[in-house]
Structure formats: C-alpha cells, structure tokens
N, C-alpha and C positions, 0 to 999 in steps of 0.2 A: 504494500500500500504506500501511495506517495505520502510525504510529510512535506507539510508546507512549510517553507524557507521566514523566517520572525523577518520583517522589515527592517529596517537600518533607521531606525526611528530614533532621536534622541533619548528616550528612556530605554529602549533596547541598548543603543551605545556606553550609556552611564553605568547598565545591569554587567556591561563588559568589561568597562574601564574599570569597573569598582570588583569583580572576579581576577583583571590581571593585579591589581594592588595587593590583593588578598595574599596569589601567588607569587610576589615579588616582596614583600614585606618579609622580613622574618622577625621571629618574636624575641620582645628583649631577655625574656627569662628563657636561660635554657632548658631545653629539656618539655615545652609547655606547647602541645600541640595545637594543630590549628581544625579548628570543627566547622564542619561541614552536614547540612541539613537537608534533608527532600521530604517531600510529604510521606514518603512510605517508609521512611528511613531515621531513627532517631541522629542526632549526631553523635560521630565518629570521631577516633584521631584520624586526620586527613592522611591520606598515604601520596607519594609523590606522582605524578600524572605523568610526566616525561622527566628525564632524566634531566640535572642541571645544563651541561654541558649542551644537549640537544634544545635546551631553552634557550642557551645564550645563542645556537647560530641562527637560528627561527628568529628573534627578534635584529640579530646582523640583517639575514634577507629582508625584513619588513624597513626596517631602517632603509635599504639601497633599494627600494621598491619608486621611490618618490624621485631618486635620480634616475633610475630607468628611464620612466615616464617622462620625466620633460625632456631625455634625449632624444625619445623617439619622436616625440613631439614636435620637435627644431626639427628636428630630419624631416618630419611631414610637412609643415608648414611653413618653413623657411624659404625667403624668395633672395638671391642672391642680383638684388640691385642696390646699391645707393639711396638711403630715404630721409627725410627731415635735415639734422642738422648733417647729416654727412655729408654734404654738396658742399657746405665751407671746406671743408678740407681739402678741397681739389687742388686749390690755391698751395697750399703747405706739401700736400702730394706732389706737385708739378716741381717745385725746389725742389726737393728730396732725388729726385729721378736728375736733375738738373745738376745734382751737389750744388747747392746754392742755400742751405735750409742753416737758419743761424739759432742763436739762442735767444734772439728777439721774437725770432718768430713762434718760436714754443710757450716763450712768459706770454706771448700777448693773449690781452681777454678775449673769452670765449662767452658773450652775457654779462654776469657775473664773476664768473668763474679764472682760475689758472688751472687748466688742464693741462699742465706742462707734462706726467707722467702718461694718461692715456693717448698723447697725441703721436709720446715715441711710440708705443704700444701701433697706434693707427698707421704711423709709416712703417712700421716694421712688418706687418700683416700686409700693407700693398707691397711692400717688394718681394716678401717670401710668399706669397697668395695671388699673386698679379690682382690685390685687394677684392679676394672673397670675401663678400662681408658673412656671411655664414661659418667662416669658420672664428670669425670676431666674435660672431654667438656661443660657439661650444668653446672660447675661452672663457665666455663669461659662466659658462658651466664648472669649467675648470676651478675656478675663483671658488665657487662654491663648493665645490667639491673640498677646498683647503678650508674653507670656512668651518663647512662642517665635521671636518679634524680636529679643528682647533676646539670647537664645544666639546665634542668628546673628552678632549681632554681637560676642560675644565668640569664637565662632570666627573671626572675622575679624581680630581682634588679638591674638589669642594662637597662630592654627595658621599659619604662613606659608604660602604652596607654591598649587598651582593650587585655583580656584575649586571645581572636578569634585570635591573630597574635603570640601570643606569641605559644600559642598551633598550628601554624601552623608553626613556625619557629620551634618546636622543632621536630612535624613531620618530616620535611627536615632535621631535625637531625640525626634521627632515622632511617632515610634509610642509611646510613653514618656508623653510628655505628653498625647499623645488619645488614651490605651489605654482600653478599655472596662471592664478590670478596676476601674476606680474607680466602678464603676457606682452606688452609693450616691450619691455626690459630687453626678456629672452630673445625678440625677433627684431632688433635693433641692436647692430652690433655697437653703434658708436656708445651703447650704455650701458659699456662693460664699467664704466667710469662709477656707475653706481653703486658695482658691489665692490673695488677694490675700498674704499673707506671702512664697509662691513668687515672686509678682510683687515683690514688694518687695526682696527678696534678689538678684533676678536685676536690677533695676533699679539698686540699689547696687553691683552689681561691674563694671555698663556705668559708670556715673560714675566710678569709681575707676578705671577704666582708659581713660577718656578723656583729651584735652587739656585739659582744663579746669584753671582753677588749684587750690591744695591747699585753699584757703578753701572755695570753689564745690562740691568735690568732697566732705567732710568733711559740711556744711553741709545739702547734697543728698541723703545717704547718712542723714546722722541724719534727714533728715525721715522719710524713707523708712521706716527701722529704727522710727521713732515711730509709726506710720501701721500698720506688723505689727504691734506690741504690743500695738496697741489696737484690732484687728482681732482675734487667735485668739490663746487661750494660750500656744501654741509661739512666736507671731510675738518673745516676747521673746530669743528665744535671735539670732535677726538681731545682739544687740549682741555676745555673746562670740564669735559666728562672725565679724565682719568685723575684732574685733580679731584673731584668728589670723590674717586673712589679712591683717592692718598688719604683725605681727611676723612669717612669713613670710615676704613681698615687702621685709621690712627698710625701712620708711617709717620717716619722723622719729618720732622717740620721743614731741617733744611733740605730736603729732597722734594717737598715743596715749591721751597723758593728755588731755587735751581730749574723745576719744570715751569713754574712761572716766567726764569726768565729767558728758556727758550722760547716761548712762547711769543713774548713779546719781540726776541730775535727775528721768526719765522716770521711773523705780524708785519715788519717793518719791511721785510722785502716783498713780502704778497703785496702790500699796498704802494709800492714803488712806481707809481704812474697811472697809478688807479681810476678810475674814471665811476665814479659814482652813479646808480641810475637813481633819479626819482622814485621816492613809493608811496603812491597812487592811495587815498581814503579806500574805504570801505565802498564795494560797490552799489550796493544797495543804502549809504550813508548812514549805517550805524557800527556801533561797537559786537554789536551779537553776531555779527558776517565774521570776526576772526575767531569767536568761541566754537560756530558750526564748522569754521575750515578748520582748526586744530582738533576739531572727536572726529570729524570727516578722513581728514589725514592718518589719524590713528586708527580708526576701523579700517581701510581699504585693506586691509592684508586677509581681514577674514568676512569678506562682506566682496559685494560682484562692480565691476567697475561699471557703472550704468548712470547715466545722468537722471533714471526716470526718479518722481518725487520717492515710493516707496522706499527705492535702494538708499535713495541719499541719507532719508530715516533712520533706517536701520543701520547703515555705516555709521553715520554719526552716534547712536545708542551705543552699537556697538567700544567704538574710541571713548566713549564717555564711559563707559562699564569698566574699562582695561585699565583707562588714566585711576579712577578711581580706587582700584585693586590694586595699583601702582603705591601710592598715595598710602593704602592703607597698611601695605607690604613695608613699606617703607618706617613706618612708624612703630612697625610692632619689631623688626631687625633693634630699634634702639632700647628696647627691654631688654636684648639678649646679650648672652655673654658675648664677650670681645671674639671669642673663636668664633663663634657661631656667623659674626657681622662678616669677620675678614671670608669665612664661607661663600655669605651671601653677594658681598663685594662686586664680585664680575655681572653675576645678574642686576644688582641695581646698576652695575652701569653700560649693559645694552639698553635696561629699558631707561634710563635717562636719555641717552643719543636718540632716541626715537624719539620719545617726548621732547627733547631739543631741537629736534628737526621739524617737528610739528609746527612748534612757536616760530622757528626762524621763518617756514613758510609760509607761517599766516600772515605775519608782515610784509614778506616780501610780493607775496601771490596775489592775495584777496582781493586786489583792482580787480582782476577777472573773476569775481565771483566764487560763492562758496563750495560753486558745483566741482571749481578747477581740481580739487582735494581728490576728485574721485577718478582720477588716473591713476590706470594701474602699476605709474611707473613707481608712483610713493610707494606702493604696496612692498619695495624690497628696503627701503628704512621702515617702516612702520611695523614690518616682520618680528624686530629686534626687542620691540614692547615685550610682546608673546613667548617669546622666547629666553627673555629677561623674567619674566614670572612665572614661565615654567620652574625655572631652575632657584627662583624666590618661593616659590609654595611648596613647592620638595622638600627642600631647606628647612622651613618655617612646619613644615608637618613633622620631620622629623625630630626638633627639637621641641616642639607640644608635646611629641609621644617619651621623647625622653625626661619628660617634667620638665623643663626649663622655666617653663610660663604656668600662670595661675590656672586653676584647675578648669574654668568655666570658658576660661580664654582657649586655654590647649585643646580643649576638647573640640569647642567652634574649628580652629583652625586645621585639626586635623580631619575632622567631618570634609572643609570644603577642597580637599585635597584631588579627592574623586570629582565633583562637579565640576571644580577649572578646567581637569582634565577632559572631560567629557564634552564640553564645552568648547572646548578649543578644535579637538579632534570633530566634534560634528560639524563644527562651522567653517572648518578645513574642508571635508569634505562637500559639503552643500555647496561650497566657492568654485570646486574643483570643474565639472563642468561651465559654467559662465566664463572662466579662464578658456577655455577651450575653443567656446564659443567666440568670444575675443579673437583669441586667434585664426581663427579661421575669416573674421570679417576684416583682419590686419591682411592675411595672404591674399584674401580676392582682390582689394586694394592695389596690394602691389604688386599683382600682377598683370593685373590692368595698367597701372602706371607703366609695367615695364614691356609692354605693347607698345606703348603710345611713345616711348622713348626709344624703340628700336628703328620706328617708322619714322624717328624726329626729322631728317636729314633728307625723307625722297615725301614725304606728305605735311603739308602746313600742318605746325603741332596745336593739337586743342588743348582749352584752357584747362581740360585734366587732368592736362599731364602735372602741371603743378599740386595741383587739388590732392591726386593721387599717392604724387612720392612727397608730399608736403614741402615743396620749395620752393621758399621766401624769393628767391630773385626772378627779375623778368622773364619770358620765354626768351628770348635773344639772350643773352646770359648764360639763361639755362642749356641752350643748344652747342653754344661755343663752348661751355664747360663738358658736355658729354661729346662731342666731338674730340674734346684734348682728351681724354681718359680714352677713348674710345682709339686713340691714335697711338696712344701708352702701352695698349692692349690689356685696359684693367676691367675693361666691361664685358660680360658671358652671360649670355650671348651678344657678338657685339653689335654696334648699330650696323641696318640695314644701306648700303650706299647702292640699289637700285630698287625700283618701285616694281619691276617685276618678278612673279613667285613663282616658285616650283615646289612642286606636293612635294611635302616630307616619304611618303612613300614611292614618290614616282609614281604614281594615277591618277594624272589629271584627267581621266575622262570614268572616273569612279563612279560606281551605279547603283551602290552599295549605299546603305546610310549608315554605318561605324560610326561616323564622323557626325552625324545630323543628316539634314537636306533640306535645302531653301523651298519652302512652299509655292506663297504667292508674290508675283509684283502685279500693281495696280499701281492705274494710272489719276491720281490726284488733279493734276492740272494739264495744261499740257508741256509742261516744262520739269513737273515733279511727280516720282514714279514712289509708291509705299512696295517695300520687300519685306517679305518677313520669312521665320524658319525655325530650326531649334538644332542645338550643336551640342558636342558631348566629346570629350578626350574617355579614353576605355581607359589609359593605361592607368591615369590620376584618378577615376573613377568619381568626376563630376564633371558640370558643364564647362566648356570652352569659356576662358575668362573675357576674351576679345571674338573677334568675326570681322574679318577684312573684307572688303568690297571692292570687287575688280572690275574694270573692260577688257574687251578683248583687244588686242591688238594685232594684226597680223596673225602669227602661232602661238602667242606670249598674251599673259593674264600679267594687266597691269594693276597694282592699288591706288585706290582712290581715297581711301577711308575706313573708320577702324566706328564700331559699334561695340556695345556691349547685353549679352542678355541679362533682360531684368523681364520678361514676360513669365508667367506660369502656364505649362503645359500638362494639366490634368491629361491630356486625349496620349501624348508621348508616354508618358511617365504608364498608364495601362496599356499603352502598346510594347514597350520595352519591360515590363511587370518589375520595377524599380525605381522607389520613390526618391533615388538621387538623379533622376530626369524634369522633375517637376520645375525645378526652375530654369531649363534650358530655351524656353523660350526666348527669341531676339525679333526686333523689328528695326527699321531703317529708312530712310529718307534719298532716293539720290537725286541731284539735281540735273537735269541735261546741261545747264550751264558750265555745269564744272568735268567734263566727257570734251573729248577734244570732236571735233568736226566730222561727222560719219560713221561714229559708233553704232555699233546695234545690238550687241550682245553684252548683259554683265552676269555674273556670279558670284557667288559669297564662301570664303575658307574660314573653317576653326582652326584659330590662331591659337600655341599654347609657345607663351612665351616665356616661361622655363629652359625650354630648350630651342626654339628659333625655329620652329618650325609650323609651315601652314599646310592646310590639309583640303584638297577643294569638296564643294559639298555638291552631291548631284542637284542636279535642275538648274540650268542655265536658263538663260529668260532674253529672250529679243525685245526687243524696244520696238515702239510701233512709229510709226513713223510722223512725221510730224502735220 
C-alpha cells in the first residue's frame, strides 16, 4: 500500500529540525540516556540509529548539496556576454591588451567605489578567458566555496561538542551562502567584487581566532580589511566591525589603537581625489523610507527578490525579525562569561557587517526608493545576518543548557534554538525556487540582448539592445565599444560582419518544424505585411530567444530584423504535448520600405544566440505585389 509523503510544511520542518537536535545534542550527564516515545511504545533508552561516523559524512553531502546546485545552475543559465557595468571596463581592457594600463587607472572611481583588487581580477580573466565572463561566475563560486571553509572552521572553535552539529550547523550554512536568491550576483560576473569582502571578513575572524601571535594576527587581519576596501564600497566597514569585535572579546587596548590607526592610514588614501556624490532625501520625503530600506535590505537573503507590495512586506518583516534577534543576541552575550563572549565574537561580527551595510545603504540608496533594497544583489551581504545568528543561538543555547544564565532565561533561550533553526531552513527553502525563477528571467534577457548585439554591425541596432545588457552609454558608443572587443577577439560568439545567414544545420530549405514554422503573413496596409509563427531550440529545451527576418536575395537569405517571442501558443504546446512550447509564440511587423527594390520572398530563422547560430523555419511567404 502506498504511504503518502508529510508535506515540507513549516511545522513538518521544525518536527525535523527539533529530531536532528535531539540526535546531535548529547547529554551533559554521562551515562543519562536519551528517551524516545511513540504511541505504542513507552519510552526507551534511545539506541543509536546510524552509526557516528556514517552521521558525520550524510551531513558533509547535505552540506555540499547547496554548492552542487548553484553550479549546475550557472552552467544552465549562464549567458556569456558582457552586461551592466561591464561595458566600462572595455576602456581598462583595451590598455591592458595595449600594455598601457597604469595605477591610475585601477584607483580610479568606479560610482562610489575603489575597485582596484576586482578590476586586476577582470583583466586577468580577459587575457586568460579571451574575457569569459562565465567563468568570472564560477570564480565567484570559488570565493565561496573558501568562505564556507572558513565558517567551518570557526564553528570548530567557537561550538565545542560533537562533530554531527557542527557539520549540520554548517549545512544550514550552506544553503545561505549558495542560495539562489542572489541570483543577480551569481550571473554577473563583474560581482564577484561582492563576495571577496565576505571572504575577507570571514578570513579575519579565522586569524583572530587562531594561535597565531597578536602581531601575525592584527597584521593578517588588516591586510585582509585593506584588500575589502578596495575591493566594494561596503568592504570598508571590515574596519569598524572587527574593532567591535576587539572591544567585545576585550583584546588589549593597544591593539586597538594600532587597528585604528591603520584605518585611518587606508582612509587617507581611498579618499585621495575622491569625488563625493550627493545623497538625494528620502524619496517619498520622509524618514520611514530609510527604516523600510534597512529591514528591506536585511530580509532579501530569505524573502524573493520581487518588487510586488506583498514580497516587499514580508522582506521587510522579515529584516525587522533578524535585526531584532540580532539586538537581543547581542544583549544576552553580555550576561555571559568572558569565554563564552570571545565564542560568540565572530558571529556578532558577520551579523554587524550586514547590519552595517544595511544602514550605509539606506543612506546612500533611498533617493530611489525603498523598493531598491529588494535586489537580489544585497541578498549576498544580508546572508551574513543569518549566519551570524546561526552561530549566536548555538552558542547562546549551549550555555543556557550548561547553566550559565538564570533558570527562566536558559530555559527560553534554549527552547528557541529549534524555531530559528527551523525558521531559517524553511524560508531558505521557500526562497529557493523565486531565485530560480530570477534567473531564468536574467538569461532570457541576455540572451536576447546578445542577438541584438551580434546583428549590431550589419542591422540598425534597436533601442534593446541597451534595455537588455543594461548599458548606460549611447548606441554609437555602445557599437564602437563591441566592435573593439569584438576585434580583441573577447566576444563568443563574435559579432556578425555580414547580414547574410546560413542554417546552423545546412537546410535551408527545411520542411520539418524542429525549429518552429512561420505560419501566416498578412497584409496590413499596402506597405506593411503582419508575420507571425512559433520557434523552439530542442537542444536548450525552450523557445528560440530571438527570430530573425530575412529577404531573399539572389541564392542568399539576407537579415532584416530581429523579433522576439512573447505570444502564447496553447494550439503548439498540445501539438508538441509539452508545456515548454506555450510561450513560443512570435509575431512581427515588416515594412516594404525597409526590402531593397524587387523583393518578393521573406522568411523567419530561430536564432539561438548562445552559440551563433540561425536555423530557417519552413514557410516562406511571397509578397504580393504592389
């Protein structure tokens, strides 16, 4: 008989969370078993379910389940063009290829910013990659992958007790740090710049809490803190967070002063020609737009990157739940004894840096609105919160159960040990699809964009092209900058320099619909003809992102013009019995104006620009004459 599968319900997850704690705890009294109950069953001494050792590698794979995932991910969804701010860079690229690239050109502002560490990072990637940006991505994977090293082994020095919790605290990590909600991030190579600060920050609290001497450790830390700052905007805040956690952890004073006065050192040359922007009121003209952008900011890690009002709510709730748990973490750490603080130490200061970063963007952000918060690109600072209280409630549960704190306090705190977790873990998940979704509406984007930019150079470019790869400079600009790259040989596939195509299979006179097939043209005026049809790549297993519009010429299909499908095809989708047909519907416009003199034949190819290649679709169509 079948047995139905329990739901993934948050009180299912908590009945889970609160089973693995059970089995991951062990008892302070030796010797004092752990009881276990069922309706038919009185309680028992518990006997061991799996062996330790076969616990600790089950929670390893769960742990590296979350990196899996967003590699495959990147690998699916990754478009390897050039997008938003990576189009400045061409400029810094073109010196590089030139040897002309100074140390002027690295300090100078990017925004706000001194990106002088990811911008070596970016030419070093275009000379060794002839500038894949996709593999800028799986550095930035990389980055993480040392991130999440480093927590490890700060649970290892700060959580005492068996391995089994520690390796599950870090799993609950790991969903965190490779969530997909940061979808932006991950398909954007130039914001690899995001997590090197994370890594930097997590790399200083392993020094400082290592053996090392206080010179070695200070020394280490500030390189480190140097290396953020000059890396991402935020990255400066590294220096007021690690001093909190000197005066916490109660370190000598003058190691202090000393990291104070690097600070001010680094300070003085980051601001060395600095160029101030204005920052813009509130944009709705109150003070409450920076309260909703800092819980806005702080939610996005566990809440869906969505402008609609619901999501903004609940992000916001959310950041205001976590701050507040932050807040209260934080308060009960100065009950407890000095070991216990210097323990907690590293987690309050990921979730200070998050909460720091919050406040610096509200000030800096908020002219655009409180809705800005809810990019997913915050979602890889705002991670740090969570992760910072993961490793504060462990802490803080552990020394309630060893008495440390009054009896009604310890009790509370060790209760809510289960709930956070549960907590975090279901809103991890519930987030985990909408990342997804995210990126899939990132790659139809830019792959469309990167149609419209192959074809820049043999068809007038439409004003998508910018819309699409998000670039701020003109279309003339934009053309002469993908020309140069394009002449570097750093674009794959590179721009097209004739307007006529040849089928990626070699059947241009294909009969087959693989590919789609152009339905109907009708004639609108007598000057303008409606095309319409529905296109499909098999091997990507969705619809064609682009559809090219040709005339005939001679023997030769010339392009005219680039479409994209946004129609719905119910009637395809139950002809092919595959509901990843339904939106391959396209429709199209051509004008005889723009047909050179005596044309009479056009047809339409699914373009997959991935790989640079057009595919023609049966049904060619005669022009009637005029």
């Amino acid at each position: 008989m079948a047995v139905a599968r329990q739901p993934a319900t948050p009180a299912f997850l908590h009945r889970r969370v609160v089973g693995l704690r059970r089995l991951l705890l062990r008892r302070e009294h030796a010797g004092e078993p752990i009881a276990v109950s069922s309706p038919d069953q009185p309680a028992v001494g518990a006997l061991p379910l799996i062996g330790s050792k076969a616990e600790r590698w089950i929670f390893l794979l769960l742990g590296l389940l979350p990196l899996a995932a967003i590699v495959r991910l990147i690998s699916k969804y990754a478009v390897n063009v050039p997008w938003g701010d990576e189009w400045s860079l061409v400029p810094l690229i073109r010196k590089s290829y030139e040897h002309q690239l100074t140390l002027t050109d690295l300090f100078r502002q990017h925004n706000e910013h001194r990106i002088i560490i990811p911008k070596l990072i970016y030419v070093g990637f275009a000379q060794w990659t002839h500038w894949n940006v996709v593999a800028e991505m799986f550095f930035s994977v990389l980055l993480c992958c040392a991130i999440s090293a480093g927590i490890y082994l700060l649970l290892e020095r700060t959580l005492p007790g068996p391995a089994r919790k520690r390796l599950f605290l870090w799993a609950l990590i790991n969903l965190l740090i490779f969530a997909p909600v940061q979808a932006e991030n991950w398909l954007w190579g130039f914001q690899l710049q995001m997590f090197i600060p994370n890594l930097c920050l997590v790399g200083c609290l392993v020094l400082l809490t290592s053996r090392l001497g206080d010179a070695h450790k200070m020394s280490g830390a500030a390189l480190l803190a140097t290396i953020a700052t000059f890396s991402f905007g935020g990255g400066v805040l590294l220096w007021p967070v690690i001093a909190l956690y000197l005066l916490f952890t109660r370190k000598r004073a003058r190691w202090l002063t000393v990291w104070s006065a690097g600070f001010v050192a680094v300070a003085l040359v980051y601001f060395v020609g600095y160029e101030r922007a204005s920052i813009p009121g509130p944009e709705l003209g109150n003070r409450f737009d920076h309260l909703v952008y800092f819980t806005s900011f702080l939610g996005i890690a566990l809440s869906r990157s969505s402008l609609s009002t619901n999501a903004a709510i609940t992000t916001a709730l959310i950041g205001a739940i976590a701050f507040l748990l932050f807040l209260i973490a934080g308060c009960v750490f100065f009950k407890l004894p000095l070991k216990t603080r210097v323990s907690a130490g590293p987690w309050l200061a990921l979730a200070a840096y998050a909460t720091g970063s919050a406040a610096l963007a509200a000030c800096m952000r908020v002219s655009a609105g409180p809705q800005q918060a809810l990019n997913s690109r915050y979602a890889t600072i705002s991670l740090n919160l969570y992760v910072g209280l993961i490793g504060m409630v462990a802490i803080a549960a552990r020394s309630a159960r060893a008495a440390e704190l009054p009896g009604r306090l310890a009790r509370s705190i060790a209760a809510a040990e289960a709930p956070v977790f549960t907590a975090i873990l279901t809103l991890s998940a519930m987030s985990f699809p909408a990342g997804i979704d995210h990126m899939e509406i990132l790659q139809r984007l830019r792959l469309q964009g990167a149609a419209h930019l192959q074809f820049c150079q043999v068809i007038s470019p439409s004003e998508k092209l910018p819309i699409d790869l998000m670039i701020g400079a003109s279309l003339p600009a934009m053309v002469r900058d993908a020309d140069l790259l394009d002449r570097l040989h750093l674009l794959d596939p590179p721009l097209r320099r004739s307007a006529i195509l040849h089928d990626g299979e070699d059947r241009p006179q294909r009969s087959t619909a693989e590919f789609g097939r152009s339905d109907n043209l009708v004639q609108k005026d007598a000057d303008v003809f409606e095309m319409n049809g529905w296109c499909f790549l098999r091997e990507r297993g969705e619809p064609a992102p682009c559809v090219v519009l040709a005339y005939q010429a001679d023997q030769s299909w010339v392009a005219i013009g680039l479409t994209e499908p946004h129609e719905k095809r119910p009637d395809i989708m139950k002809e092919m019995k595959s509901k990843q047909y339904l939106d391959s519907g396209w429709r199209a416009f051509i004008h005889r104006k723009l047909l050179p003199t005596g044309t009479t034949r056009v047809s339409a190819w699914a373009f997959d620009p991935a790989a640079g290649e057009a595919y023609k679709l049966p049904g060619d169509f005669t022009l009637p004459a005029r």
